[in-house]
C-alpha positions as a Markdown table, in Angstrom:
| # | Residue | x | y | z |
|---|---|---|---|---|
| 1 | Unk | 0.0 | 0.0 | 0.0 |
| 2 | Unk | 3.1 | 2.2 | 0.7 |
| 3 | Unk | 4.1 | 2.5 | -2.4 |
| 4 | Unk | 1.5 | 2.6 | -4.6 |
| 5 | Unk | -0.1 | 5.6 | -2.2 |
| 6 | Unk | 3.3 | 7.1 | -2.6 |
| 7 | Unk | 3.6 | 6.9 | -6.0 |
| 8 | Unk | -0.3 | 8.5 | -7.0 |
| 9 | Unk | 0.4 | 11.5 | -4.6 |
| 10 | Unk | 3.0 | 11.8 | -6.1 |
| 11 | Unk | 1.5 | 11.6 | -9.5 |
| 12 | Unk | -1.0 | 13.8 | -8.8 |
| 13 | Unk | 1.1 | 17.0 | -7.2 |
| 14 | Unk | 3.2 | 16.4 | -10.5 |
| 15 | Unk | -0.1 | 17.3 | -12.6 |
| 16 | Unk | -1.1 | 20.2 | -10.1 |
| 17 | Unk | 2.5 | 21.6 | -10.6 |
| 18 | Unk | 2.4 | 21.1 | -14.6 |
| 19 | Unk | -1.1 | 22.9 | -14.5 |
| 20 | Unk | 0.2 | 25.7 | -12.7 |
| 21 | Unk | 3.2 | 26.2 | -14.6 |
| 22 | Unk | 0.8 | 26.0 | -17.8 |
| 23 | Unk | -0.9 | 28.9 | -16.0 |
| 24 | Unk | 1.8 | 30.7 | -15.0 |
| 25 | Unk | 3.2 | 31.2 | -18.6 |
| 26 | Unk | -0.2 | 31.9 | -20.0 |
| 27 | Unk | -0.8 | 34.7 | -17.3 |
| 28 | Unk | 3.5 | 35.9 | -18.9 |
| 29 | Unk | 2.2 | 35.7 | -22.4 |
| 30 | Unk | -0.9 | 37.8 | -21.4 |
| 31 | Unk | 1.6 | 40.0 | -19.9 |
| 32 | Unk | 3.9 | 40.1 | -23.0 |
| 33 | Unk | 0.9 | 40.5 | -25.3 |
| 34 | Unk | -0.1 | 43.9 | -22.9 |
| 35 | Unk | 3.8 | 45.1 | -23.3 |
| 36 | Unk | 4.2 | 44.6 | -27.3 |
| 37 | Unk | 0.7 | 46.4 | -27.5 |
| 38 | Unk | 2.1 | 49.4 | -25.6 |
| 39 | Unk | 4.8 | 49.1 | -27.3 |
| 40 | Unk | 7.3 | 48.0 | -25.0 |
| 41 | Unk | 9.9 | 45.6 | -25.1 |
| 42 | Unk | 10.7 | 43.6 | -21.7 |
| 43 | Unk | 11.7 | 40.2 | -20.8 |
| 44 | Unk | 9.3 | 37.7 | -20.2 |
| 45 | Unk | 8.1 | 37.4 | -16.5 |
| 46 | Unk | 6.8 | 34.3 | -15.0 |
| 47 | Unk | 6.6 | 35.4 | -11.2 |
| 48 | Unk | 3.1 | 37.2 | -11.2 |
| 49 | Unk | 0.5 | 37.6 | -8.8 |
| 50 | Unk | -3.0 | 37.1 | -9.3 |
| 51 | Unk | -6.1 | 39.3 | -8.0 |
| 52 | Unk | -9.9 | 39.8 | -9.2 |
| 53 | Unk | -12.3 | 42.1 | -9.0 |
| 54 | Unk | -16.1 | 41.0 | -8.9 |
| 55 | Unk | -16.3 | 39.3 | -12.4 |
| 56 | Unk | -12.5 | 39.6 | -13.6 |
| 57 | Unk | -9.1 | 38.1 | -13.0 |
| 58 | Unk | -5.8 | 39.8 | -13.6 |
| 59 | Unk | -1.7 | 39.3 | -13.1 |
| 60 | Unk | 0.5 | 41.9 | -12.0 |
| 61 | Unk | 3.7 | 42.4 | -12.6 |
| 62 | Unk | 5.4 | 44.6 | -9.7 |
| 63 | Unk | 8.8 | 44.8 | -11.4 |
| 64 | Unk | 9.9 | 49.0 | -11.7 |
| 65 | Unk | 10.0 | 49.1 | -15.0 |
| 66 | Unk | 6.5 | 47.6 | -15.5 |
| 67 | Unk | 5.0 | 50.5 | -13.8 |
| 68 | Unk | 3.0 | 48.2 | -11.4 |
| 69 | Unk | 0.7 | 46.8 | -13.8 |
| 70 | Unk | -2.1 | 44.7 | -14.0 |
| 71 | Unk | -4.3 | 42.7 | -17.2 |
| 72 | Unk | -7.1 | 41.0 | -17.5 |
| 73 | Unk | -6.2 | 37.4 | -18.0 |
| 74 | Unk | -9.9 | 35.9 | -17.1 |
| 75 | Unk | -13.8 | 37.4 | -17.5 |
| 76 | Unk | -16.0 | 35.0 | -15.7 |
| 77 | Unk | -19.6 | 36.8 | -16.3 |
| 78 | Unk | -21.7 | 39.4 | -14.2 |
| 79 | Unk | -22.0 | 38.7 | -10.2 |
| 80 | Unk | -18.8 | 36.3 | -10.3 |
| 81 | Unk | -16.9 | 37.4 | -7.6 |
| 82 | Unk | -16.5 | 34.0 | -6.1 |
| 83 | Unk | -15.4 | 32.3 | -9.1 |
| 84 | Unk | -12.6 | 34.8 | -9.7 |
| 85 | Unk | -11.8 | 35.1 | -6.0 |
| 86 | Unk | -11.0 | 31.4 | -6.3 |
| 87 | Unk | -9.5 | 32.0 | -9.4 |
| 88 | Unk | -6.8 | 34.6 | -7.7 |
| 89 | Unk | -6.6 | 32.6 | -4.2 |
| 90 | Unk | -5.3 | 29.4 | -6.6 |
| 91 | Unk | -2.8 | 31.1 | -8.5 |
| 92 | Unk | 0.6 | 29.4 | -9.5 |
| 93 | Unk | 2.9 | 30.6 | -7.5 |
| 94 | Unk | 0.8 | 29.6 | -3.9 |
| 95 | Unk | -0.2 | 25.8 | -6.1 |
| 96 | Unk | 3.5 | 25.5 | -6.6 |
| 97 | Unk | 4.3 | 26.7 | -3.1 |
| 98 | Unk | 1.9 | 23.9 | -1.5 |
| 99 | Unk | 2.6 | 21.3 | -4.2 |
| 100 | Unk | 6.2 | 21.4 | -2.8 |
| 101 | Unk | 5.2 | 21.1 | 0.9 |
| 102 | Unk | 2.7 | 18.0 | 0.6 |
| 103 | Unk | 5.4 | 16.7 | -1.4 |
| 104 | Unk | 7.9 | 16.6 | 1.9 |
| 105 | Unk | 5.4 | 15.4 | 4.0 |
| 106 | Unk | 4.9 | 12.3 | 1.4 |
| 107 | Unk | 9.0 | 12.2 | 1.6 |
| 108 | Unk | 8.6 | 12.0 | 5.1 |
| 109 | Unk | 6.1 | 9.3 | 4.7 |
| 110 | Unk | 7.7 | 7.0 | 2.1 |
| 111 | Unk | 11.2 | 7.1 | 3.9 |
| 112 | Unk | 10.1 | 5.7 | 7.2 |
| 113 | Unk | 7.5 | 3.7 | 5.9 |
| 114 | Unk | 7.4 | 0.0 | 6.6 |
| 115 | Unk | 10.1 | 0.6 | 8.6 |
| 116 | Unk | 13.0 | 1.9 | 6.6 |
| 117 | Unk | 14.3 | 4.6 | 8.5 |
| 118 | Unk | 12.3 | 4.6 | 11.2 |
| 119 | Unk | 13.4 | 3.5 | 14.5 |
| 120 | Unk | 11.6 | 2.0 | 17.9 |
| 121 | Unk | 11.5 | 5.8 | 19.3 |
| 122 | Unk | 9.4 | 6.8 | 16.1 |
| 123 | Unk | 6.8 | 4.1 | 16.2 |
| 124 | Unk | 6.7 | 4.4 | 20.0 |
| 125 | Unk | 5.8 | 7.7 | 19.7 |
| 126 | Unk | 3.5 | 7.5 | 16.7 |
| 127 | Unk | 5.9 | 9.4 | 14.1 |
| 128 | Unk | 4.9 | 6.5 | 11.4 |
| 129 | Unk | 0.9 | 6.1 | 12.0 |
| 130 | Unk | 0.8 | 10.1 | 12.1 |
| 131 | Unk | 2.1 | 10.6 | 8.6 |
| 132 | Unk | 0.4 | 7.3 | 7.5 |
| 133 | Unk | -2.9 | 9.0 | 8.2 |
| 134 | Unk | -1.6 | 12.4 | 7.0 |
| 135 | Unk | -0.6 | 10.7 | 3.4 |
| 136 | Unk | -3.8 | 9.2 | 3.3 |
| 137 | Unk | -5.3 | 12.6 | 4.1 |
| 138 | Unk | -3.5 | 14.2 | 1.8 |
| 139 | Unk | -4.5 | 11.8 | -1.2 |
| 140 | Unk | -8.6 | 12.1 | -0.3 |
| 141 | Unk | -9.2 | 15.3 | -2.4 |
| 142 | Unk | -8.4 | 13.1 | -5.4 |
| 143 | Unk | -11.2 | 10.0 | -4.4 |
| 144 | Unk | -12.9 | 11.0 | -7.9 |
| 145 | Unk | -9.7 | 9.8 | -9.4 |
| 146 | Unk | -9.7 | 6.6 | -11.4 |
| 147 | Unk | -6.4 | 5.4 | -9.7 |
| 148 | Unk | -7.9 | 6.6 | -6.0 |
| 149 | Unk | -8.5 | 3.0 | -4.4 |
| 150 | Unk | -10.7 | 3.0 | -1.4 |
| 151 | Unk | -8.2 | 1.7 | 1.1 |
| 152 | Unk | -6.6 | 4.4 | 1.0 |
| 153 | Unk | -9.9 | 6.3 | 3.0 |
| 154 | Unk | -8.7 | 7.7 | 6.4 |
């Protein structure tokens, strides 16, 4: 079970990460598009921030020479404030920044698992079972997905 839990979280943060990345350099063309129609020539930028304002989404770029600004990468409709706060609260710089974190908790998890680097003290005091059930935590927001298996339910 170790492994196989290992290896779909695993799985899974590397598709969150590629789908933020995919994000993040659409949000850097949008900005490059904005430059080149202003006529301005900078390099591109993939370290944005994302915000929204009732029904839209935008990326900033806070670099000087960018002048602090902002463009519309998303319009999601009249009265859609909660989509596109989403929207901004998800953007790819905080998805990469937990992506990285669950992935050292499941380090954590597969290096002591089944007893391979963990010691007497560390069962004794629960170290294994608490990152057993956090894994498993970890992997229940992807139950719809067709590798989930049930076992795997805290």
């Amino acid at each position: 079970m170790t492994d196989d839990l290992v290896a779909f979280l695993r799985a899974r943060y590397d598709e969150d990460a590629e789908a933020a990345k995919d994000a993040a350099k659409r949000a850097a063309a949008e900005l490059a598009t904005a430059d080149r129609k202003a006529d301005r020539f900078l390099p591109p930028y993939d370290g944005s921030h994302w915000s929204n304002d009732y029904d839209h989404v935008h990326v900033h770029d806070h670099r000087p020479e960018r002048s602090r600004r902002r463009v519309q990468i998303a319009d999601c409709g009249h009265g859609a404030i909660a989509l596109t706060s989403h929207i901004a609260r998800h953007d790819p710089e905080r998805v990469l920044a937990e992506v990285e974190a669950k992935r050292a908790i499941v380090d954590q998890y597969a290096e002591v698992a089944e007893n391979d680097g963990a010691n007497a003290y560390e069962y004794d005091r629960g170290w294994v079972n608490a990152l057993r059930e956090s894994a498993r935590l970890l992997a229940l927001p992807y139950a719809a997905h067709p590798d989930y298996r049930d076992e795997w339910r805290p």
